[in-house]
PDB file of N, CA, C and O in Angstrom:
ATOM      1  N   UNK A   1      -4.226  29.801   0.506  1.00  0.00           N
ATOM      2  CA  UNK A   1      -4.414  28.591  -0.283  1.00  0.00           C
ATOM      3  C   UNK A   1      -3.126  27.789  -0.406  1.00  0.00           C
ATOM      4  O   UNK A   1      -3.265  26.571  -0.293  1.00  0.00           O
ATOM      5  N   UNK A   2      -2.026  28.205  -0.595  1.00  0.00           N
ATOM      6  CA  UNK A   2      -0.866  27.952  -0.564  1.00  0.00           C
ATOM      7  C   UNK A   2      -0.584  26.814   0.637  1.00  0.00           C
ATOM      8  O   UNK A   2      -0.059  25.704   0.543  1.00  0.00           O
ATOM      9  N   UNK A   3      -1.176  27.572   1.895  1.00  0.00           N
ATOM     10  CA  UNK A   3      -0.862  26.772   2.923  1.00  0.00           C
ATOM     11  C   UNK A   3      -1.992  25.278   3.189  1.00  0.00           C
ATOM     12  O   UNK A   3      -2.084  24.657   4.248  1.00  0.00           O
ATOM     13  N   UNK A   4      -2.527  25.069   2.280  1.00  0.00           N
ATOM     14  CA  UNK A   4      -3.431  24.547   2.418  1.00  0.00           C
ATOM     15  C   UNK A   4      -3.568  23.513   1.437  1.00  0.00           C
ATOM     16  O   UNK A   4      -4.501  22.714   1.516  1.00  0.00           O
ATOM     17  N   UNK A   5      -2.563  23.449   0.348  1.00  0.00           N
ATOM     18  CA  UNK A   5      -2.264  22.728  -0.466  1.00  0.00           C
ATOM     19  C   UNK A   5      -1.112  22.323   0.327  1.00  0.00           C
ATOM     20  O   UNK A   5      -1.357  21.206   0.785  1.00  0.00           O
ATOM     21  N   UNK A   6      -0.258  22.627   0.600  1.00  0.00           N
ATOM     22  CA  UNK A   6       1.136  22.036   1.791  1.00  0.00           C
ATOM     23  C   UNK A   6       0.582  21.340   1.965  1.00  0.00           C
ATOM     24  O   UNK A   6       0.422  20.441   1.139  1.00  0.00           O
ATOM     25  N   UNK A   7      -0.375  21.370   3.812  1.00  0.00           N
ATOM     26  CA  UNK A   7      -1.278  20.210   4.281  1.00  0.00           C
ATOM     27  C   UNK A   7      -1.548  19.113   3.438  1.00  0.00           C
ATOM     28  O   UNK A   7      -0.915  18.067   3.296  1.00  0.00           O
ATOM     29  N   UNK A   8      -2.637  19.531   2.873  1.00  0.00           N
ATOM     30  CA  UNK A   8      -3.143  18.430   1.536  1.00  0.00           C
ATOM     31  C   UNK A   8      -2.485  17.609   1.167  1.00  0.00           C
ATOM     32  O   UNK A   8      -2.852  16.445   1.327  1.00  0.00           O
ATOM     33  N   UNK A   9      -1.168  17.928   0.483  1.00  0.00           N
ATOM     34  CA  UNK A   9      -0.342  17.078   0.006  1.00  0.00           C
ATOM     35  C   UNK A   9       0.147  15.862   0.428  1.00  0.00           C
ATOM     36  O   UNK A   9       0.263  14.803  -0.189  1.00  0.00           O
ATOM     37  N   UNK A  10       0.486  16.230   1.850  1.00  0.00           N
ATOM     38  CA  UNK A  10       1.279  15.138   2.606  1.00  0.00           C
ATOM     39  C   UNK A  10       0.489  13.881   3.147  1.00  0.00           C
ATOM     40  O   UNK A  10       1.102  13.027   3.787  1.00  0.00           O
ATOM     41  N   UNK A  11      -0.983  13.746   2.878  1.00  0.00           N
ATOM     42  CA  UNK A  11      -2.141  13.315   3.168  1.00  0.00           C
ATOM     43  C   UNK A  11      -2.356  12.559   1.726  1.00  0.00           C
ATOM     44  O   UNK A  11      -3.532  12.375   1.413  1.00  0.00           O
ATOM     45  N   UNK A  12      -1.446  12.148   0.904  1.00  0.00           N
ATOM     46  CA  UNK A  12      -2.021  11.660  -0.264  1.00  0.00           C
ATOM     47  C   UNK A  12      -0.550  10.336  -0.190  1.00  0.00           C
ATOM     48  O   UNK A  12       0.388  10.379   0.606  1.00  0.00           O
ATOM     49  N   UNK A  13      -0.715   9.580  -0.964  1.00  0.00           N
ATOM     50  CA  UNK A  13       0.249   8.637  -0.895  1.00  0.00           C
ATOM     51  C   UNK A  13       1.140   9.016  -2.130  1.00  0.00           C
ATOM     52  O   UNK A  13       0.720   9.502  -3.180  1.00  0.00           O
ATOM     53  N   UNK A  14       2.394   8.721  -1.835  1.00  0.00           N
ATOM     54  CA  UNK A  14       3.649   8.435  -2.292  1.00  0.00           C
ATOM     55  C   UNK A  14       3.413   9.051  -3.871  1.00  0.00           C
ATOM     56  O   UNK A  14       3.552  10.141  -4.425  1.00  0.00           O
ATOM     57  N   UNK A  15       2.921   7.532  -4.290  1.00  0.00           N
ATOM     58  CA  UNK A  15       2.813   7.721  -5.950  1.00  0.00           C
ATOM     59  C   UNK A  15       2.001   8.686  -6.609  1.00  0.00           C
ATOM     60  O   UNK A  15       2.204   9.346  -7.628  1.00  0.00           O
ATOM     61  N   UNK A  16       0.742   8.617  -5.575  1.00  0.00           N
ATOM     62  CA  UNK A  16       0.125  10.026  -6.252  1.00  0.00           C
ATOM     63  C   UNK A  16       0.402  11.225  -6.078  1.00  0.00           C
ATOM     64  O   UNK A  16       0.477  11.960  -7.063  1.00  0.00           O
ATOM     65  N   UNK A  17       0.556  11.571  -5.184  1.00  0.00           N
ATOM     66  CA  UNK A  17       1.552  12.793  -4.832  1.00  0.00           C
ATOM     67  C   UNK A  17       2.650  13.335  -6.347  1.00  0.00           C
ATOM     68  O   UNK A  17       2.703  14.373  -7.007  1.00  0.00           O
ATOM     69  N   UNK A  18       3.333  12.124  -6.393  1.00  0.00           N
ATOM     70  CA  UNK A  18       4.727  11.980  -7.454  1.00  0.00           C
ATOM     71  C   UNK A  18       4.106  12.698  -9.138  1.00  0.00           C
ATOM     72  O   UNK A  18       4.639  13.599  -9.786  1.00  0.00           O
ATOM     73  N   UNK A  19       2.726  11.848  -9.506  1.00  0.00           N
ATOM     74  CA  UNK A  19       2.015  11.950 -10.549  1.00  0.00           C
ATOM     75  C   UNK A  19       1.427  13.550 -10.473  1.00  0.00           C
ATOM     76  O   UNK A  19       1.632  14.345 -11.391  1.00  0.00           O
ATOM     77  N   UNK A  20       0.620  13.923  -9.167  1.00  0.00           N
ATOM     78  CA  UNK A  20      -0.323  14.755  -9.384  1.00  0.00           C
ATOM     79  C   UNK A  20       1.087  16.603  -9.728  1.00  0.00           C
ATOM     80  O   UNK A  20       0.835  17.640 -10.342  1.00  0.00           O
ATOM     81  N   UNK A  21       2.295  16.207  -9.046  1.00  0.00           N
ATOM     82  CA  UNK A  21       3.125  17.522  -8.495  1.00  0.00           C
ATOM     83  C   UNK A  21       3.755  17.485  -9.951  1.00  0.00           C
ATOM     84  O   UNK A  21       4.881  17.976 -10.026  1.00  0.00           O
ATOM     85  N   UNK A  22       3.166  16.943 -11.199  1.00  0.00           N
ATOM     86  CA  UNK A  22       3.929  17.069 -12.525  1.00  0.00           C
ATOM     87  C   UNK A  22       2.685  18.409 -13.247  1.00  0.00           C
ATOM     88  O   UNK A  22       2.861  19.153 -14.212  1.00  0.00           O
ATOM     89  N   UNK A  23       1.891  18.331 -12.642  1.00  0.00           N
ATOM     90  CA  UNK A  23       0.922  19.496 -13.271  1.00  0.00           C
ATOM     91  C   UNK A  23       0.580  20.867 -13.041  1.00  0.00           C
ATOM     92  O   UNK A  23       1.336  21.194 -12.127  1.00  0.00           O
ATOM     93  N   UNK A  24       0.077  21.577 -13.257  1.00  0.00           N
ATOM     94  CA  UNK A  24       0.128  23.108 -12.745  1.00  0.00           C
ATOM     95  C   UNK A  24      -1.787  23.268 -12.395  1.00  0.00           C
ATOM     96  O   UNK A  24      -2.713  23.117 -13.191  1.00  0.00           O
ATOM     97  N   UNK A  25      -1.825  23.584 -11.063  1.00  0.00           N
ATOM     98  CA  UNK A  25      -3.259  24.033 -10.812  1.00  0.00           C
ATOM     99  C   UNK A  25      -3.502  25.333 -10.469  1.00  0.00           C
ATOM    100  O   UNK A  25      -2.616  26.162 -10.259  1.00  0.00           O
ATOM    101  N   UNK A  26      -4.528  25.510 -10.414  1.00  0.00           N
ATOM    102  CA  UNK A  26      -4.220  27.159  -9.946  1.00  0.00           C
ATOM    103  C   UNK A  26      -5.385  27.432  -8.467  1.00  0.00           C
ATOM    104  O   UNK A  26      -5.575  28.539  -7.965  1.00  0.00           O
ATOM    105  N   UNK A  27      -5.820  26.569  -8.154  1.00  0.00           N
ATOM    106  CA  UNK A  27      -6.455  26.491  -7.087  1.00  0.00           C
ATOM    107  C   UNK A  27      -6.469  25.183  -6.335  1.00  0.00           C
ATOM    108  O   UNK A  27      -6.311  24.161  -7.003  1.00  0.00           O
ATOM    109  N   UNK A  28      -6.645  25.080  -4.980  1.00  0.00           N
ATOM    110  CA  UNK A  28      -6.542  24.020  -3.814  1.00  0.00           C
ATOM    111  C   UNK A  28      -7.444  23.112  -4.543  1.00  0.00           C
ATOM    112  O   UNK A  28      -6.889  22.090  -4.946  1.00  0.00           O
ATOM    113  N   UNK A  29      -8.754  23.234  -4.824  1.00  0.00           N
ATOM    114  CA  UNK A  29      -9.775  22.451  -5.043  1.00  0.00           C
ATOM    115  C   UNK A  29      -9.582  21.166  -6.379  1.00  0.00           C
ATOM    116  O   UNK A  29      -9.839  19.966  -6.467  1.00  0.00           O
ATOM    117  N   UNK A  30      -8.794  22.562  -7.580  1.00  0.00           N
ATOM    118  CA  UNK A  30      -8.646  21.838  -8.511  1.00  0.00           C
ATOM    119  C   UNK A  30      -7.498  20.405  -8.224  1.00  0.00           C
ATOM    120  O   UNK A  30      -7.910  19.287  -8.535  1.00  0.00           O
ATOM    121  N   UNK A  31      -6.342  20.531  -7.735  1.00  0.00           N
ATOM    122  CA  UNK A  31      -5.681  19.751  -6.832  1.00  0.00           C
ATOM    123  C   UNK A  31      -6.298  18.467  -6.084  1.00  0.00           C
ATOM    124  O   UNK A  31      -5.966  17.291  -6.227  1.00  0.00           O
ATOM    125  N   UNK A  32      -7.219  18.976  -5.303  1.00  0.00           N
ATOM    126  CA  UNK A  32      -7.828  17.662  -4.481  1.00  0.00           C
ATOM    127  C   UNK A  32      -8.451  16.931  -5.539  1.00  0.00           C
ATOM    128  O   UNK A  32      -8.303  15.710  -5.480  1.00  0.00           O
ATOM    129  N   UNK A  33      -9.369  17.570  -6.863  1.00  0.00           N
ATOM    130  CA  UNK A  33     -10.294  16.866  -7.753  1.00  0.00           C
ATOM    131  C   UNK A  33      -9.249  15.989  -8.515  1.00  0.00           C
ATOM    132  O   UNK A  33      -9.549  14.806  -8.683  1.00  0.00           O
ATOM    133  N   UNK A  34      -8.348  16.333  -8.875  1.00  0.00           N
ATOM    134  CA  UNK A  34      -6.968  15.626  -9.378  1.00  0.00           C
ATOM    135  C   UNK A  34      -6.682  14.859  -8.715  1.00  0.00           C
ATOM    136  O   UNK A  34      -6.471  13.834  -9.364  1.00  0.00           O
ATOM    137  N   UNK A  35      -6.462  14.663  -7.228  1.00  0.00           N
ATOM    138  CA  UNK A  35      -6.018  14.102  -6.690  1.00  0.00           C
ATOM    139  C   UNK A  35      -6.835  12.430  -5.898  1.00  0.00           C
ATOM    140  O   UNK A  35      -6.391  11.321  -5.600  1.00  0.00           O
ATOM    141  N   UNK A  36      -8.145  13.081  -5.830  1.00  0.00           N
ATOM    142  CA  UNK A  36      -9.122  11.997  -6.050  1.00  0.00           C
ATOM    143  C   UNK A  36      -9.323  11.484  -7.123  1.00  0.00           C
ATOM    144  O   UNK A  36      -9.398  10.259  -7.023  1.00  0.00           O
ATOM    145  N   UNK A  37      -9.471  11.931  -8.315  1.00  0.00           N
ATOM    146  CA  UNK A  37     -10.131  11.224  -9.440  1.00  0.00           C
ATOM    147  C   UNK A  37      -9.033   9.641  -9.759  1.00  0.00           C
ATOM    148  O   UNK A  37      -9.263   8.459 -10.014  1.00  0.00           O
ATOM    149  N   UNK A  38      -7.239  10.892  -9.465  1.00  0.00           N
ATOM    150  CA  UNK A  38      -6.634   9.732  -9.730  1.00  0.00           C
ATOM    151  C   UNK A  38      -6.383   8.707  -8.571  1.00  0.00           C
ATOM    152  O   UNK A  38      -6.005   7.581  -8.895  1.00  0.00           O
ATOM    153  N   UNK A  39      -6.514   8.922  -7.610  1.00  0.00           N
ATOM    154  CA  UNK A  39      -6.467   7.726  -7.013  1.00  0.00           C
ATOM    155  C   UNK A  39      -7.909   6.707  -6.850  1.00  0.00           C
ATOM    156  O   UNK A  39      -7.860   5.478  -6.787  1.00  0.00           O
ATOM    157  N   UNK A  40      -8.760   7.262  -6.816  1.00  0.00           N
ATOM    158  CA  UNK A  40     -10.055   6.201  -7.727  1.00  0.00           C
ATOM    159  C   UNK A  40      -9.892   5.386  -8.836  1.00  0.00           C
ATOM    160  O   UNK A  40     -10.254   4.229  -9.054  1.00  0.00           O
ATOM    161  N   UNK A  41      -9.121   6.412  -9.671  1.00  0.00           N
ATOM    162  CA  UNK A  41      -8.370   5.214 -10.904  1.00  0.00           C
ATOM    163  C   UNK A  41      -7.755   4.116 -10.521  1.00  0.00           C
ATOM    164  O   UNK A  41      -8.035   2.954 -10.816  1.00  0.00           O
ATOM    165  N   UNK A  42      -6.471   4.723  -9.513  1.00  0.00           N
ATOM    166  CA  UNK A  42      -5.784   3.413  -8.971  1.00  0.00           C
ATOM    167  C   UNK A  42      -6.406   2.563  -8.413  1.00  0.00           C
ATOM    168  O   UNK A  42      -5.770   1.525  -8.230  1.00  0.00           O
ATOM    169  N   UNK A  43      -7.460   2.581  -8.043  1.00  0.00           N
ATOM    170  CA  UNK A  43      -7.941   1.679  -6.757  1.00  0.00           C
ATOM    171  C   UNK A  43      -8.019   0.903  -7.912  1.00  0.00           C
ATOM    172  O   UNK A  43      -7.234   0.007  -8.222  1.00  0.00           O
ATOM    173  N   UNK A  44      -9.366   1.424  -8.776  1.00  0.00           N
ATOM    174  CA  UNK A  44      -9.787   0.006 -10.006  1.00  0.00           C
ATOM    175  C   UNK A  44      -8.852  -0.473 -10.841  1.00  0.00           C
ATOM    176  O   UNK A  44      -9.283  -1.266 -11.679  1.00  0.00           O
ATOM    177  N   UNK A  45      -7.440  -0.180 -10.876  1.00  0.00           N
ATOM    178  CA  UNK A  45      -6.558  -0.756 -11.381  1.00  0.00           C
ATOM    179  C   UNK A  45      -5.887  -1.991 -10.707  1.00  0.00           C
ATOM    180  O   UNK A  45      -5.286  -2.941 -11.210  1.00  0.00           O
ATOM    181  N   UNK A  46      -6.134  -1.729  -9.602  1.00  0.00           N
ATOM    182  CA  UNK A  46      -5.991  -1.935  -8.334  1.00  0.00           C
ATOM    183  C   UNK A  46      -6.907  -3.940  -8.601  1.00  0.00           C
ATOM    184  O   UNK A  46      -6.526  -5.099  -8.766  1.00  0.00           O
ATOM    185  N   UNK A  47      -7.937  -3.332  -8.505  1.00  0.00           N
ATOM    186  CA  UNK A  47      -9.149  -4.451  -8.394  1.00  0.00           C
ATOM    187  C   UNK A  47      -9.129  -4.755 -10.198  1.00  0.00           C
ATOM    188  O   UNK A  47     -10.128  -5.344 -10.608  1.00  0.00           O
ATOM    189  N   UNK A  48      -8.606  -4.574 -10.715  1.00  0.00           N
ATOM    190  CA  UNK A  48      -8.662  -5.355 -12.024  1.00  0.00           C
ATOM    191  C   UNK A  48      -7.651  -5.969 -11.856  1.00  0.00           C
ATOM    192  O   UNK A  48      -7.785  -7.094 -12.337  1.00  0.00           O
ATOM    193  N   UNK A  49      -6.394  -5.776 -11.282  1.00  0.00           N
ATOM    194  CA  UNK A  49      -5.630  -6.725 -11.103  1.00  0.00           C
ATOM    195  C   UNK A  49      -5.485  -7.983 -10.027  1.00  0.00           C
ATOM    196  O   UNK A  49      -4.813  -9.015 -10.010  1.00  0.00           O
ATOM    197  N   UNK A  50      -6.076  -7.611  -9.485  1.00  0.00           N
ATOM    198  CA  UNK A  50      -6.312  -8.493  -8.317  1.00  0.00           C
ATOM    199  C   UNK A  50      -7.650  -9.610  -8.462  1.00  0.00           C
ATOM    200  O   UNK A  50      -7.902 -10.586  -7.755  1.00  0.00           O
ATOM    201  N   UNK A  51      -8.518  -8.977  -9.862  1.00  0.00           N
ATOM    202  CA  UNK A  51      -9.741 -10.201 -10.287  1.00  0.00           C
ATOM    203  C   UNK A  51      -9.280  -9.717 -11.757  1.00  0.00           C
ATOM    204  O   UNK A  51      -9.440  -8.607 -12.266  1.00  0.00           O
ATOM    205  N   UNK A  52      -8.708 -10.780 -12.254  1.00  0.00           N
ATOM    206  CA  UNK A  52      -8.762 -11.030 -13.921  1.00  0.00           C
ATOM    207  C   UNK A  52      -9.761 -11.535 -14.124  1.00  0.00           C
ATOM    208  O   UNK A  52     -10.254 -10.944 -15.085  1.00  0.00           O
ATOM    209  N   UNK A  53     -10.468 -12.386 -13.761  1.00  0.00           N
ATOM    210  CA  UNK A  53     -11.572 -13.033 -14.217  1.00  0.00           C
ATOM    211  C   UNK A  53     -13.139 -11.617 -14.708  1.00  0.00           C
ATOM    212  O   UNK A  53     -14.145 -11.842 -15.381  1.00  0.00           O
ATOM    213  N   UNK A  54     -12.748 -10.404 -14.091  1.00  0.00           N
ATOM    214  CA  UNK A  54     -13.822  -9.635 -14.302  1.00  0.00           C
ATOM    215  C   UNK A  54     -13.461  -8.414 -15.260  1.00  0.00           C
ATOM    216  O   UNK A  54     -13.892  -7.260 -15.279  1.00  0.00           O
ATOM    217  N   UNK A  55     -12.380  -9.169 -16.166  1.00  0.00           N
ATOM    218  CA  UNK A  55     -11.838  -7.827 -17.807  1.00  0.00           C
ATOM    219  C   UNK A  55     -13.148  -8.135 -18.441  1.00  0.00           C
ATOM    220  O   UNK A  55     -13.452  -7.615 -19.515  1.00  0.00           O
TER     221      UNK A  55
END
């Protein structure tokens, strides 16, 4: 699993990477679910900033 979170990692961008490696998981999976949820966040942060008109 170890080696498999390595992989994983380097496959995620910059900032999330930076955010997600401040937490402690104890499995690969829990990691990726972290690692998607928050960059789904970003996206719509993403698209709220880019359309103000739709706060």
């Amino acid at each position: 699993e170890e080696e498999q979170a390595k992989n994983f990692q380097w496959g995620l961008c910059r900032s999330t990477l930076n955010h997600l490696m401040c937490m402690s998981y104890t499995n690969v999976s829990q990691f990726a679910n972290a690692a998607r949820n928050y960059e789904i966040l970003h996206e719509r942060d993403d698209d709220d900033t880019e359309r103000p008109d739709k706060r």
